[in-house]
DSSP file (Angstrom, degrees, kcal/mol; ACC not computed):
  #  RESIDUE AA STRUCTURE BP1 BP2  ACC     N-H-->O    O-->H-N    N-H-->O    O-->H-N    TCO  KAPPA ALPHA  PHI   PSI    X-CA   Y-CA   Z-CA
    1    1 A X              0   0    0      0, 0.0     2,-0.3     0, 0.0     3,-0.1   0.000 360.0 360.0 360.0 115.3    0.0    0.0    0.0
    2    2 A X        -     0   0    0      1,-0.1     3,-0.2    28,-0.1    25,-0.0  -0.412 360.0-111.2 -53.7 121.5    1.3    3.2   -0.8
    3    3 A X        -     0   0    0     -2,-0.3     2,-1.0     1,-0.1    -1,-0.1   0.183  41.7 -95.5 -56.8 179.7    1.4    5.6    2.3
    4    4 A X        +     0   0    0     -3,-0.1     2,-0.2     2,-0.0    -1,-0.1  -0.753  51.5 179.7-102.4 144.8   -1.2    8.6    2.2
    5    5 A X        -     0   0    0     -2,-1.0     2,-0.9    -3,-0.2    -1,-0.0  -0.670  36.8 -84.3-114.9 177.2    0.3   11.5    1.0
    6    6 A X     >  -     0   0    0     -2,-0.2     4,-0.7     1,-0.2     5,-0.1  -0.874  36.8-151.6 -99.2 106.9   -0.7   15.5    0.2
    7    7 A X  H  >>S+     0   0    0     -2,-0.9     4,-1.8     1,-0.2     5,-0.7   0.714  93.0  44.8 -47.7 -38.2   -2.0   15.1   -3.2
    8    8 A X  H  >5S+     0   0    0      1,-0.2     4,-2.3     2,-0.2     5,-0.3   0.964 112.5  55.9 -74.8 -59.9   -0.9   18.8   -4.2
    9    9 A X  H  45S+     0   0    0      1,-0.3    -2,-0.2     2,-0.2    -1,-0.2   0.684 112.9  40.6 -26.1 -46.8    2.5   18.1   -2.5
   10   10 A X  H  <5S+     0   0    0     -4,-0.7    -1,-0.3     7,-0.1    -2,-0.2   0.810 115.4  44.6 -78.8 -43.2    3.1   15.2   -4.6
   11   11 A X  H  <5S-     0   0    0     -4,-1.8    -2,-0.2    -5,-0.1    -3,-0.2   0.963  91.2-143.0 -69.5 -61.6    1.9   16.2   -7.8
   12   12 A X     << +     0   0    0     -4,-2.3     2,-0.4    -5,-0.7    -3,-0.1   0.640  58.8 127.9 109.5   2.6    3.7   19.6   -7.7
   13   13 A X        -     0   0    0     -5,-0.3    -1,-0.4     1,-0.1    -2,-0.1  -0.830  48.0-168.8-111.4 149.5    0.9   21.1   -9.4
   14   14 A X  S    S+     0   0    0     -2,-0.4     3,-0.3     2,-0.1    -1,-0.1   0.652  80.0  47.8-109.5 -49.3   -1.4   24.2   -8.4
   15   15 A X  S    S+     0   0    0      1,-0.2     2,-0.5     2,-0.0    -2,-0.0   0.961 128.3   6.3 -37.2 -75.0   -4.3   23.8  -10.9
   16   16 A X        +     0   0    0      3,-0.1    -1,-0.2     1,-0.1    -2,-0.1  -0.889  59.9 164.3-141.2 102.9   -5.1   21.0  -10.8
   17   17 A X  S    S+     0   0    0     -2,-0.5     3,-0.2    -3,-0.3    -6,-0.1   0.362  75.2  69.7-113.5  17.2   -3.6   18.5   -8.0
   18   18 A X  S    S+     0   0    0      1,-0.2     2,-1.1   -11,-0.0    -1,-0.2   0.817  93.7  61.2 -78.6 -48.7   -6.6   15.4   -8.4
   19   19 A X  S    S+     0   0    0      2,-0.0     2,-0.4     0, 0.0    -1,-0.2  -0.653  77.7 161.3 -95.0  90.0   -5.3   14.5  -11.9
   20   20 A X        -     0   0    0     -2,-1.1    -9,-0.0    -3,-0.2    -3,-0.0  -0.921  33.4-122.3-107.1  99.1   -1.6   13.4  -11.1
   21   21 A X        -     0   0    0     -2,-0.4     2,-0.6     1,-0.1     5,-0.1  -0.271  19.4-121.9 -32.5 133.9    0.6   11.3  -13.4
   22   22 A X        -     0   0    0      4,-0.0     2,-0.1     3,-0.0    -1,-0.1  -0.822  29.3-177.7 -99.6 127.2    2.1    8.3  -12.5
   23   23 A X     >  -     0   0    0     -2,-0.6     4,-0.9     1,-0.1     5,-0.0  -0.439  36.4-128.2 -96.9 161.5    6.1    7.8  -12.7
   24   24 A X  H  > S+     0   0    0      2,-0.2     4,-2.7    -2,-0.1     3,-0.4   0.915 118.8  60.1 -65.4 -64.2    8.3    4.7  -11.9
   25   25 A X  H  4 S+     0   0    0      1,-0.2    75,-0.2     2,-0.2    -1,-0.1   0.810 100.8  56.0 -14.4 -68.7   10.0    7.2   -9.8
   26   26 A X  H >> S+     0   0    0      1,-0.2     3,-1.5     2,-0.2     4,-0.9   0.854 111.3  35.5 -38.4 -76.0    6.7    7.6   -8.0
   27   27 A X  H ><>S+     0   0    0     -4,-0.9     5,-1.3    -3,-0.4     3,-0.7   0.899 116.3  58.5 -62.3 -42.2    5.9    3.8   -6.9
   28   28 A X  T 3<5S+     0   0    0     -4,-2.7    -1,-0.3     1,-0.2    -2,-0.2   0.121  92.8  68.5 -72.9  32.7    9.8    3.3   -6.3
   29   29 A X  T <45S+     0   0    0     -3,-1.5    -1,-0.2    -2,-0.4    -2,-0.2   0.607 125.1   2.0-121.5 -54.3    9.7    6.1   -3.9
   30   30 A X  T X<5S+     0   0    0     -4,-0.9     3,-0.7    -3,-0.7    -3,-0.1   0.804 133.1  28.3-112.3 -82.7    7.5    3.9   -1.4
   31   31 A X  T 3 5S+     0   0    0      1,-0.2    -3,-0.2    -4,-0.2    -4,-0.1   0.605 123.9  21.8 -46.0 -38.3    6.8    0.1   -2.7
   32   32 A X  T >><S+     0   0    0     -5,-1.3     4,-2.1     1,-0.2     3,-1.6   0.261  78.0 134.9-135.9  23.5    9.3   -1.4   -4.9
   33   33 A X  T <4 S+     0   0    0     -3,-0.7    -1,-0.2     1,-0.3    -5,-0.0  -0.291  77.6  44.9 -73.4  40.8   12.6    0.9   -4.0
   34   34 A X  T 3> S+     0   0    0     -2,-0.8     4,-1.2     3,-0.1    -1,-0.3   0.101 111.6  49.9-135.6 -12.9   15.0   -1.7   -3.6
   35   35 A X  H <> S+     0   0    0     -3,-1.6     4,-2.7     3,-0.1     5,-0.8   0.891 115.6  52.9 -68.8 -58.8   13.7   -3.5   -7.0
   36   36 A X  H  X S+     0   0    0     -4,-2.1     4,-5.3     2,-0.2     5,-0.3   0.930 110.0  44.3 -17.3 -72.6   14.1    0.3   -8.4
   37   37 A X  H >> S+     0   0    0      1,-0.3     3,-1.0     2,-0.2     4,-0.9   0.919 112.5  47.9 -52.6 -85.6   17.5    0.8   -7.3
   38   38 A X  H >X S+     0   0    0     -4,-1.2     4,-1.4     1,-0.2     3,-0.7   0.556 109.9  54.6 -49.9 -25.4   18.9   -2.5   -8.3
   39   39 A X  H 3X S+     0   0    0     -4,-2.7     4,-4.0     1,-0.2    -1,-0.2   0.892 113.7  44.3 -23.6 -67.0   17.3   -2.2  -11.9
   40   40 A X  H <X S+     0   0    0     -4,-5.3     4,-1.1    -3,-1.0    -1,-0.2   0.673 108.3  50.7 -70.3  -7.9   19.0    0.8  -12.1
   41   41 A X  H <X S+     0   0    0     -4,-0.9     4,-2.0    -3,-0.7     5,-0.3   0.788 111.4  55.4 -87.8 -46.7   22.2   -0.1  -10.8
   42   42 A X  H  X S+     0   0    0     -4,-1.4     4,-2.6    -5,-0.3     5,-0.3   0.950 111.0  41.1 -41.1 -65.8   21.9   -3.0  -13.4
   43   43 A X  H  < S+     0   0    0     -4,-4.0     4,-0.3     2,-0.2    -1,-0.2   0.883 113.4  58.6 -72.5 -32.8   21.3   -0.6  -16.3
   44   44 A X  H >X S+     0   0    0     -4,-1.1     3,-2.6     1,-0.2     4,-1.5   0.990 111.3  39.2 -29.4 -89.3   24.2    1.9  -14.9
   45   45 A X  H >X S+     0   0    0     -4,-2.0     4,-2.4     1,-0.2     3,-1.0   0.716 112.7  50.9 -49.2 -35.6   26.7   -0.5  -15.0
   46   46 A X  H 3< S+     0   0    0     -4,-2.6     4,-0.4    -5,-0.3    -1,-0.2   0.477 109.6  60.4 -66.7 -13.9   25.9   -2.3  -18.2
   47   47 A X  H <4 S+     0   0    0     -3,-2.6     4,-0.5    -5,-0.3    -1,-0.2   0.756 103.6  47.7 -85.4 -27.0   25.8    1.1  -19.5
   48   48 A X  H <X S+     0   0    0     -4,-1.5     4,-1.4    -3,-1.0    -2,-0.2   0.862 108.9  46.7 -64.6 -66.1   29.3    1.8  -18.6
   49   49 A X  H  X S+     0   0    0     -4,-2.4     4,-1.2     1,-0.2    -3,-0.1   0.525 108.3  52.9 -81.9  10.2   30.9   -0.7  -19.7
   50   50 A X  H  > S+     0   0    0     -4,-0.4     4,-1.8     2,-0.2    -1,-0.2   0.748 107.2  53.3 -84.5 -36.4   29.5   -0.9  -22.9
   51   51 A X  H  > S+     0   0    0     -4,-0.5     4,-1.5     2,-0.2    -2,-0.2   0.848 114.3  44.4 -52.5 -42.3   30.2    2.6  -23.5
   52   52 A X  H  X S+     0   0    0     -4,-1.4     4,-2.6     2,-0.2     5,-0.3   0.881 113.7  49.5 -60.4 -64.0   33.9    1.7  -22.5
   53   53 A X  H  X S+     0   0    0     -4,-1.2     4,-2.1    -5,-0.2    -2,-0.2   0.892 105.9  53.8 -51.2 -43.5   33.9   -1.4  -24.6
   54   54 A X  H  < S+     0   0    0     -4,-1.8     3,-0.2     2,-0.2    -2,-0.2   0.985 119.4  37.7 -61.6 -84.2   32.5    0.4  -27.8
   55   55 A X  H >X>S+     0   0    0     -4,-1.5     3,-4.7     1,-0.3     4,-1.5   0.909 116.1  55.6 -55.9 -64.2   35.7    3.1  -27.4
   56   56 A X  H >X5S+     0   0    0     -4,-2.6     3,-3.4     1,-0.4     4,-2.6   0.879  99.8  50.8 -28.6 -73.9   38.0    0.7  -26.4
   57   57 A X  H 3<5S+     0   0    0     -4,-2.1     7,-0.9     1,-0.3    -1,-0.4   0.388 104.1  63.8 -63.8   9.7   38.0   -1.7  -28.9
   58   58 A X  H <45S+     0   0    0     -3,-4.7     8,-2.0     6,-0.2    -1,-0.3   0.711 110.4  32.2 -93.9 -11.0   38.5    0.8  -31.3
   59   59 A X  H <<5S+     0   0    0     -3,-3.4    -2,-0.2    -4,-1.5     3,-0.2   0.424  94.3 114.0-114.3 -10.7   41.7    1.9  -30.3
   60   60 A X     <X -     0   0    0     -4,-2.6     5,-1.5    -5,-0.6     6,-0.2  -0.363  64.7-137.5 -70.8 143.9   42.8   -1.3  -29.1
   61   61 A X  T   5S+     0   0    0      1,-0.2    -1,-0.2     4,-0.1     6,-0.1   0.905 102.1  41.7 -58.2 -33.2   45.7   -3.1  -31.0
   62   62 A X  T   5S+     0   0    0     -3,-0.2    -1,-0.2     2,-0.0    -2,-0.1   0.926 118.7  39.8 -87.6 -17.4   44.2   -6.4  -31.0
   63   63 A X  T   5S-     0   0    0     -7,-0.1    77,-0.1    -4,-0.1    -5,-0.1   0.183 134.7 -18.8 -93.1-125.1   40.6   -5.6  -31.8
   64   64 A X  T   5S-     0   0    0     -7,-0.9    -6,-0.2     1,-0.1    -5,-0.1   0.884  79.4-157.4 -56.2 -32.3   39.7   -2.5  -34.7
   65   65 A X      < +     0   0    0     -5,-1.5     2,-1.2     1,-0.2     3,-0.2   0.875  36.3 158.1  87.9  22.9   43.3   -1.3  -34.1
   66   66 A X        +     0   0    0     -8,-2.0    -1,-0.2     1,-0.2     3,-0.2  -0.770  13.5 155.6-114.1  91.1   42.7    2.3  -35.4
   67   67 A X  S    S+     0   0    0     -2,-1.2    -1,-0.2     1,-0.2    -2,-0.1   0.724  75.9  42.9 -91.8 -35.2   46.4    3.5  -33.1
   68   68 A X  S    S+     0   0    0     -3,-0.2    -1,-0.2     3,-0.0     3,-0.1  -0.003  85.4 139.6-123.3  38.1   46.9    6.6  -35.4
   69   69 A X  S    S-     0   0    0     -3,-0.2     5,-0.1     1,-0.1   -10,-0.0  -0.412  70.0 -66.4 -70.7 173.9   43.1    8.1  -36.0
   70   70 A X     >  -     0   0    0      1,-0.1     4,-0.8     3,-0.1     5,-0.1  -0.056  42.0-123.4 -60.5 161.0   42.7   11.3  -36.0
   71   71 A X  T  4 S+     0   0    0      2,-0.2    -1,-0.1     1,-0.2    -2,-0.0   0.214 108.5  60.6 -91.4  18.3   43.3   13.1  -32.8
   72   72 A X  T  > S+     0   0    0      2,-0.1     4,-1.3     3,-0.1    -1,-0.2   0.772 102.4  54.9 -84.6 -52.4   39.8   14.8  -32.6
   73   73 A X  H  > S+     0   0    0      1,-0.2     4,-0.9     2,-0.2    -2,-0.2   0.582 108.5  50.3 -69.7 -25.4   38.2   11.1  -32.5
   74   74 A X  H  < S+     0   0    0     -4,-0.8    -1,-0.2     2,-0.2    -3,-0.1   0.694 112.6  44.3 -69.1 -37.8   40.3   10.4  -29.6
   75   75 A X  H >> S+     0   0    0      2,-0.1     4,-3.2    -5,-0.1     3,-0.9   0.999 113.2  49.2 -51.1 -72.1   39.3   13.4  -28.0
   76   76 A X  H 3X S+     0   0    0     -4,-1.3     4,-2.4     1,-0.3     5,-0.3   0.769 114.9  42.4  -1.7 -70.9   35.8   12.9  -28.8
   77   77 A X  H 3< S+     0   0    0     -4,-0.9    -1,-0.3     2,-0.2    -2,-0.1   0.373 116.3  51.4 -94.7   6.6   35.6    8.8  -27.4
   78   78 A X  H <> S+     0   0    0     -3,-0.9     4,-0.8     2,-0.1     3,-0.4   0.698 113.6  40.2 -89.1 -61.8   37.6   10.1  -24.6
   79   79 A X  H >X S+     0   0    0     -4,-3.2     4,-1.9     1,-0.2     3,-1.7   0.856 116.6  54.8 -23.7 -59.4   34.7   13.1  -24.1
   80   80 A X  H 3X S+     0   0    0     -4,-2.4     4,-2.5     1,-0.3     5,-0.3   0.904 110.9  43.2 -78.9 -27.2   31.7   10.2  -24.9
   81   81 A X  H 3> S+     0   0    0     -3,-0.4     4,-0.5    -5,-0.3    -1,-0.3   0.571 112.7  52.9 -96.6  11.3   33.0    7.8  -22.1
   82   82 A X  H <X S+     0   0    0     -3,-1.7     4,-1.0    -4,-0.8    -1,-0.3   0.515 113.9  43.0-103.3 -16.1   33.3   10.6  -19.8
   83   83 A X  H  X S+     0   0    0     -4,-1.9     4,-1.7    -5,-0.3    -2,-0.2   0.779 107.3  55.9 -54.3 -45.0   30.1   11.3  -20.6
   84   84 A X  H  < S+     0   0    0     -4,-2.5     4,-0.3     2,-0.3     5,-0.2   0.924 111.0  50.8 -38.4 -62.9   28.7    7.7  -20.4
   85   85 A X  H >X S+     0   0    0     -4,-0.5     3,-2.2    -5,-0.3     4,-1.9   0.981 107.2  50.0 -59.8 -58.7   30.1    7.5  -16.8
   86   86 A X  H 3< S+     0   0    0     -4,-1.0     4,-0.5     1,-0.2    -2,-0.3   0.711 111.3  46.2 -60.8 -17.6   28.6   10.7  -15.7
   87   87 A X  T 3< S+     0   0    0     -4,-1.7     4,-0.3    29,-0.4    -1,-0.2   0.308 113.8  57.2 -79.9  -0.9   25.0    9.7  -17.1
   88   88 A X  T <> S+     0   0    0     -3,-2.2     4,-4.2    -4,-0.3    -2,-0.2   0.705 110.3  40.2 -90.1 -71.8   25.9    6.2  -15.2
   89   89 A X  T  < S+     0   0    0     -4,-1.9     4,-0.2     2,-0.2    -2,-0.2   0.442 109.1  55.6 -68.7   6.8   26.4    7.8  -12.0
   90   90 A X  T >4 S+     0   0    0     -4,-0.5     3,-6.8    -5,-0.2     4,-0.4   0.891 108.8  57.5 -53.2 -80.3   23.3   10.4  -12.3
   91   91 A X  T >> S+     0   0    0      1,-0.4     3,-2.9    -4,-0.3     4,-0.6   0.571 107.6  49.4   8.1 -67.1   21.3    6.7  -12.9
   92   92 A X  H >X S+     0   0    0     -4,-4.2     3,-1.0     1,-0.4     4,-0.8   0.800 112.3  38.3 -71.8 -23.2   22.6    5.8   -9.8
   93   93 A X  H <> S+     0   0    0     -3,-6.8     4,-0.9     1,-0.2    -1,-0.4   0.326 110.9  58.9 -97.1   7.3   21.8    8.8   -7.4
   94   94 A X  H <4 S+     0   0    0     -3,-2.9    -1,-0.2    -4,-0.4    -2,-0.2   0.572 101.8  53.5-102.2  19.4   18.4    9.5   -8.8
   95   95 A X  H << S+     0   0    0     -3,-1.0     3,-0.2    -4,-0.6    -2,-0.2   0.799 114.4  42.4-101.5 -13.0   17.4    6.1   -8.0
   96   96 A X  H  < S+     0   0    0     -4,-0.8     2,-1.2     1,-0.2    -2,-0.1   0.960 114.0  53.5 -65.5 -55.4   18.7    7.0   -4.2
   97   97 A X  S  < S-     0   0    0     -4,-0.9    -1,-0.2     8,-0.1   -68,-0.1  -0.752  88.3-167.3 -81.3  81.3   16.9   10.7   -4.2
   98   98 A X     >  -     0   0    0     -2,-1.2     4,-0.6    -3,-0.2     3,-0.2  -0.290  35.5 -94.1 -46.1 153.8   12.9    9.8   -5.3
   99   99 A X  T  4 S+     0   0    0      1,-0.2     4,-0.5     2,-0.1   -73,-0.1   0.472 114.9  39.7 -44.8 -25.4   10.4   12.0   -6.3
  100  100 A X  T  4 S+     0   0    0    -75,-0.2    -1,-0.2     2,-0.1    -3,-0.0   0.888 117.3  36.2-115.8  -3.0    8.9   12.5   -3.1
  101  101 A X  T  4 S+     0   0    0     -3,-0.2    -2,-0.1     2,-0.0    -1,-0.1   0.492 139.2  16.4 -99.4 -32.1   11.4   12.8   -0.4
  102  102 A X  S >X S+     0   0    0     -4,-0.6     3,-2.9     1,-0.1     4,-1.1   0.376  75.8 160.6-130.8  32.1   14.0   14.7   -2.6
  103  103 A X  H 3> S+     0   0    0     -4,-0.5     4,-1.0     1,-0.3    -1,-0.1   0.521  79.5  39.9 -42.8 -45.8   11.9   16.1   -6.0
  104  104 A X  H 3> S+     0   0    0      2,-0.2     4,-0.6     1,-0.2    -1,-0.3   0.492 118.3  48.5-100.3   8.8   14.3   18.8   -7.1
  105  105 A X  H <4 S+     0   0    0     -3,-2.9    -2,-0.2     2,-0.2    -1,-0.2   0.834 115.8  46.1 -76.1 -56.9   17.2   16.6   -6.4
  106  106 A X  H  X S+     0   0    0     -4,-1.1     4,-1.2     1,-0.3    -2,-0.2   0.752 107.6  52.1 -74.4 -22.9   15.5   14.2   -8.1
  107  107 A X  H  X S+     0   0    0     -4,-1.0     4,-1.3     2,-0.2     2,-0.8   0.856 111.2  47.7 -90.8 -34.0   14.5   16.3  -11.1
  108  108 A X  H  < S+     0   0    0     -4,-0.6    -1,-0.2     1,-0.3     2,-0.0  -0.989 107.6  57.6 -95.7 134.7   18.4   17.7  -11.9
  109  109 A X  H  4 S+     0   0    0     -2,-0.8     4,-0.3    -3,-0.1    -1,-0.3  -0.832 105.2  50.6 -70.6 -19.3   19.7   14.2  -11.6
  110  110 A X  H  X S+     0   0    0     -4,-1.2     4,-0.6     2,-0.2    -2,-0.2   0.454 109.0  49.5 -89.5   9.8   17.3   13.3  -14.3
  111  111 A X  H  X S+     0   0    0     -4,-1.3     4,-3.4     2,-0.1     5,-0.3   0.825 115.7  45.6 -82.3 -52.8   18.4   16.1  -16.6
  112  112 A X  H  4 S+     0   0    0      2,-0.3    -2,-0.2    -5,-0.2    -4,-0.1   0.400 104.8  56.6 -56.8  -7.4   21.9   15.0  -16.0
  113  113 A X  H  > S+     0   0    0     -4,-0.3     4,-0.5     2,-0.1    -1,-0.2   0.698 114.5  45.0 -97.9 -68.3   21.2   11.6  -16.5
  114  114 A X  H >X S+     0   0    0     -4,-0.6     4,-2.2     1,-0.2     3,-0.8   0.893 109.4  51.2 -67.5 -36.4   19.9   12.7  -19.9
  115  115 A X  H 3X S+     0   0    0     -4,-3.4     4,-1.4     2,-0.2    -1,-0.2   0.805 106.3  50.6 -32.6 -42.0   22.2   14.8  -20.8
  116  116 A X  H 34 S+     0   0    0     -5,-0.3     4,-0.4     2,-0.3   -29,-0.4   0.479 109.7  50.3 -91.0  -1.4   24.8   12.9  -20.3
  117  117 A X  H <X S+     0   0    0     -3,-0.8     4,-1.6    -4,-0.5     3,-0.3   0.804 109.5  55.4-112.3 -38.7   23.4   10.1  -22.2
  118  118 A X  H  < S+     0   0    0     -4,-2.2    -2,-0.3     1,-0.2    -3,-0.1   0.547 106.3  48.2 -53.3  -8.0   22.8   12.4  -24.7
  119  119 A X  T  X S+     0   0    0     -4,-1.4     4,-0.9     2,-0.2    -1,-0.2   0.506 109.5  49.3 -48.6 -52.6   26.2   13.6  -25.1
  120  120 A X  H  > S+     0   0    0     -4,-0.4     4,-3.8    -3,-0.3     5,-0.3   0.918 110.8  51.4 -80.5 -53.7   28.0   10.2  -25.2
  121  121 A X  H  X S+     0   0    0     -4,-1.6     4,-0.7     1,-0.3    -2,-0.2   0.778 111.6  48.2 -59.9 -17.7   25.5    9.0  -28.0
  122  122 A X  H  > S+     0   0    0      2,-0.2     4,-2.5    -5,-0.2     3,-0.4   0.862 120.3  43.2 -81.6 -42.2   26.3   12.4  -30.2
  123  123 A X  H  X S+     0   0    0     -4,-0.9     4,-2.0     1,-0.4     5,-0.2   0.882 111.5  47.0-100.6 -19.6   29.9   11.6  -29.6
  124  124 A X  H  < S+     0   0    0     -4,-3.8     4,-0.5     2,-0.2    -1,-0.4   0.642 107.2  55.2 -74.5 -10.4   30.0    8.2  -30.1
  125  125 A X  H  X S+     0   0    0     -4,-0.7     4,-4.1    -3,-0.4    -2,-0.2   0.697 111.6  55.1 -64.6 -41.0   28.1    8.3  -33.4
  126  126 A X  H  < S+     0   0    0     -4,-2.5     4,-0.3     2,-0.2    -2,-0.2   0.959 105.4  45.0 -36.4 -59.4   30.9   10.8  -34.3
  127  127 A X  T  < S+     0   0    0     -4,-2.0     3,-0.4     1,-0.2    -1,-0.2   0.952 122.3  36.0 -65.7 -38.1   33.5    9.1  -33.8
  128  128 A X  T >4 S+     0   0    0     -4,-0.5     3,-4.3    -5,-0.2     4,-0.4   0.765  89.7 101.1 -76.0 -33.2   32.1    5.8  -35.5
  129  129 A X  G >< S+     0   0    0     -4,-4.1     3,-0.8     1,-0.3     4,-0.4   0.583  72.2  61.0 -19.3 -45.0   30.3    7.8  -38.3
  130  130 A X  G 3> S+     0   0    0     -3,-0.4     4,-0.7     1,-0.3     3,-0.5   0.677  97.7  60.0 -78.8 -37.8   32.8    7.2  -40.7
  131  131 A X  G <4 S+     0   0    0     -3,-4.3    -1,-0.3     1,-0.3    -2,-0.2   0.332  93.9  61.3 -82.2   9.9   32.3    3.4  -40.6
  132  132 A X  T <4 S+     0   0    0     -3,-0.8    -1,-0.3    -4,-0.4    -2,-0.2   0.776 111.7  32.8-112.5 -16.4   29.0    3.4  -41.5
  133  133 A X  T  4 S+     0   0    0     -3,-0.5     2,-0.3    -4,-0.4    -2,-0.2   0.440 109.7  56.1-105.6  -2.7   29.5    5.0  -45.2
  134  134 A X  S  < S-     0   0    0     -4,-0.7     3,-0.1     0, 0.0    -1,-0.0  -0.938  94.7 -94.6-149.5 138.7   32.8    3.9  -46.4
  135  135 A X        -     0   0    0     -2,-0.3     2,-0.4     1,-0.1    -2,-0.1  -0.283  58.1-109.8 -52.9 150.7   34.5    0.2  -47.0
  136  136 A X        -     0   0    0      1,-0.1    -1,-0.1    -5,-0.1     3,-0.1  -0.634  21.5-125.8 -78.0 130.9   36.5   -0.2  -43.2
  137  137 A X  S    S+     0   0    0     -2,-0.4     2,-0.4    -3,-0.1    -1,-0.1   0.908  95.6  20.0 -56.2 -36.6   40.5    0.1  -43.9
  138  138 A X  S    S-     0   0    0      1,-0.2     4,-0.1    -3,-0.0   -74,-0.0  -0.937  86.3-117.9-132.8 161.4   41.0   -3.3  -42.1
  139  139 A X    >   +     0   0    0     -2,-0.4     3,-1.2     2,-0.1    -1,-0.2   0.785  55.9 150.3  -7.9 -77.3   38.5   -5.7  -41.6
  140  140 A X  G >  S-     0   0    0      1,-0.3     3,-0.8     2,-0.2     4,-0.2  -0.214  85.2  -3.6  20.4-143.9   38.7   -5.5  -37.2
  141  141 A X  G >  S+     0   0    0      1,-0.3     3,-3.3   -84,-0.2     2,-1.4   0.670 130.3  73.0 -76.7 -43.8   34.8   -6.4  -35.8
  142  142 A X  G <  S+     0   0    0     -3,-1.2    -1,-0.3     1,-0.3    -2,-0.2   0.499  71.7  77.6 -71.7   9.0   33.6   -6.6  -39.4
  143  143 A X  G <  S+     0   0    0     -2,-1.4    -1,-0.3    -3,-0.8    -2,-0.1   0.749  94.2  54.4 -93.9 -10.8   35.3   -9.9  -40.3
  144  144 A X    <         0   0    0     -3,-3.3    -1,-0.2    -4,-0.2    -2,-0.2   0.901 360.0 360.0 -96.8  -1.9   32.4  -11.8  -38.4
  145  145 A X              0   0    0     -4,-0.2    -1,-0.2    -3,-0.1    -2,-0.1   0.487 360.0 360.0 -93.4 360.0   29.2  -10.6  -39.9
C-alpha cells in the first residue's frame, strides 16, 4: 500500500492537483525501492561498460586497431565515455533521491542523467560515423558478420 500522502505536494501542481501522473520514480519512492535501485544499478553499470567497450576496442591493438586516428576522434571517445560515466552515475543517485522525499534533487539528476546520455550517444556516433558510409580500412569487428 502506498502511504497517504498530500496530493498537491506530490503532484507539484497548483491547478489542478486530483489528476496526477504516474512515474516509476513515483511507486519506487514507497513500494518497490529496492527492486528500483537494483534495476537501475543494473542498467548503470551495463551502461558503462558498454560505453567503454565500444571506445576501447576501437583503439585497441588487438581488436579494430585504429592507433593513429585522428586526434579529434580520440578526444571525442575520450569526451563520450566521460560522458557515459557521468550519465551512469546520475542513474545511480536518482534512484537513491525519489520523487517525493527529494523532488528537485531528483528532477536535476534526471536532466543529468539525460544529458549525459545524450552527449555520449552524439559523440560516439561521431566518432564511428565514418564506418557506416565507407568500406573499413581493415576488416577489425567486421570480419564476423
Amino acid at each position: 500500500m502506498l502511504r497517504e500522502i498530500n496530493r498537491s505536494q506530490w503532484c507539484r501542481s497548483n491547478a489542478d492537483a486530483d489528476v496526477c501522473p504516474s512515474y516509476i520514480s513515483n511507486i519506487a519512492a514507497f513500494e518497490l525501492k529496492p527492486v528500483f535501485i537494483t534495476g537501475c544499478t543494473i542498467t548503470a553499470v551495463a551502461f558503462a561498460l558498454t560505453v567503454v567497450a565500444v571506445h576501447y576496442a576501437r583503439y585497441s591493438s588487438h581488436l579494430y586497431g585504429l592507433v593513429y586516428d585522428a586526434q579529434w576522434k580520440k578526444r571525442t571517445s575520450v569526451l563520450a565515455v566521460i560522458a557515459g560515466l557521468w550519465a551512469s552515475l546520475s542513474l545511480l543517485l536518482l534512484t537513491v533521491f525519489d520523487t517525493y522525499r527529494a523532488h528537485d534533487r531528483h528532477v536535476i539528476l534526471m536532466l543529468s542523467c539525460l544529458a549525459g546520455l545524450g552527449l555520449s550517444s552524439i559523440a560516439t556516433s561521431a566518432v564511428w560515423f565514418d564506418q557506416a558510409w565507407r568500406p573499413p580500412a581493415r576488416e577489425g569487428l567486421r570480419k564476423w558478420w
